[in-house]
C-alpha positions in Angstrom: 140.7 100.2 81.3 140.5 96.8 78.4 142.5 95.1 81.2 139.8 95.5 83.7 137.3 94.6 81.0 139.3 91.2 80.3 139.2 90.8 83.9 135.9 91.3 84.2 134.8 89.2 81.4 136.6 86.4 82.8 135.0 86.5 86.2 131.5 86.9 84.9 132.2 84.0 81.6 134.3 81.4 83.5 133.6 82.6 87.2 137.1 83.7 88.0 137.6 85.0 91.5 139.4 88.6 91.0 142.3 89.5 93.4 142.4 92.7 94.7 143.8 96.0 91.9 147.2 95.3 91.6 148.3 92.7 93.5 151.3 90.7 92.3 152.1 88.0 91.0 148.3 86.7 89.4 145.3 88.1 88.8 142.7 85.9 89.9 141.7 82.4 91.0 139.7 79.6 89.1 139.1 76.4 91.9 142.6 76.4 92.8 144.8 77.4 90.4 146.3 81.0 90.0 145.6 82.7 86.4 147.0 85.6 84.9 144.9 87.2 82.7 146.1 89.2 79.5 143.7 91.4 77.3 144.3 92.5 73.3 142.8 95.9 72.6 141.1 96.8 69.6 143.7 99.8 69.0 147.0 97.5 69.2 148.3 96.7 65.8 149.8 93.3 66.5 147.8 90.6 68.6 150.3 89.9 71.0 150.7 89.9 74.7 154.1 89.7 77.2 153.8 87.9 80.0 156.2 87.7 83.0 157.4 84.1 83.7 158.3 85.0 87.3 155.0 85.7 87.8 152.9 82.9 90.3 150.5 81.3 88.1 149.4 78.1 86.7 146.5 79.5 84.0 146.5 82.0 81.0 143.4 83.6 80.0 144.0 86.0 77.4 141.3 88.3 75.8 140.5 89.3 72.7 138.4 92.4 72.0 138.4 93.3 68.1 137.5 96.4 66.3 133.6 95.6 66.6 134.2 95.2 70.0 133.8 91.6 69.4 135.2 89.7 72.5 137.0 86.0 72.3 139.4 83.8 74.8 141.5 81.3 75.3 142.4 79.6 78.7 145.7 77.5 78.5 147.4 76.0 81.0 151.3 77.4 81.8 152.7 74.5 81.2 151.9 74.5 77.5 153.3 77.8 77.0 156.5 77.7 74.9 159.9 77.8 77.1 162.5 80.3 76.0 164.7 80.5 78.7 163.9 84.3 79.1 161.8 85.7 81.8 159.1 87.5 79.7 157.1 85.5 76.9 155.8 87.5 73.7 153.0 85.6 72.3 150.9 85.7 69.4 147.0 85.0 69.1 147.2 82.3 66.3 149.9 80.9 68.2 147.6 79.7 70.9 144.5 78.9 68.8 
């Protein structure tokens, strides 16, 4: 359900185009570039997020909704996300701020 919200919020905030439930690879479109869009829940106790690498896009939007239900973002483009040679990516919040 929070990763609808995060996809929602990022349609209605920076007028992503949503790709169908579950369809591979990204979740949307903003102009023309593919983003994959990651939320943070108020109930997980680290503010992290996996992403695939294999996945097809060229955006990160990840959501933040906090206890107070208090919701912040950061876009960032793919190629400024830190290469480790793996095919999933455990980031933090602060790292990207």
């Amino acid at each position: 359900m929070f990763g609808d919200i995060g996809e929602l919020y990022g349609a209605i905030r920076l007028g992503l185009k949503l790709h169908r439930n579950y369809a591979q690879s990204s979740d949307a479109r903003l102009r023309n570039d593919f983003v994959e869009v990651k939320t943070i829940t108020p109930f997980k106790k680290q503010d992290t997020v996996e992403i695939n690498l294999a996945g097809h896009f060229n955006k990160l939007l990840i959501v933040k909704i906090n206890k107070d239900y208090e919701v912040s973002r950061l876009l960032v483009d793919r190629k400024k996300l830190p290469v480790n040679g793996s095919k999933k990516l455990r980031l933090q919040w602060k790292q990207l701020k």
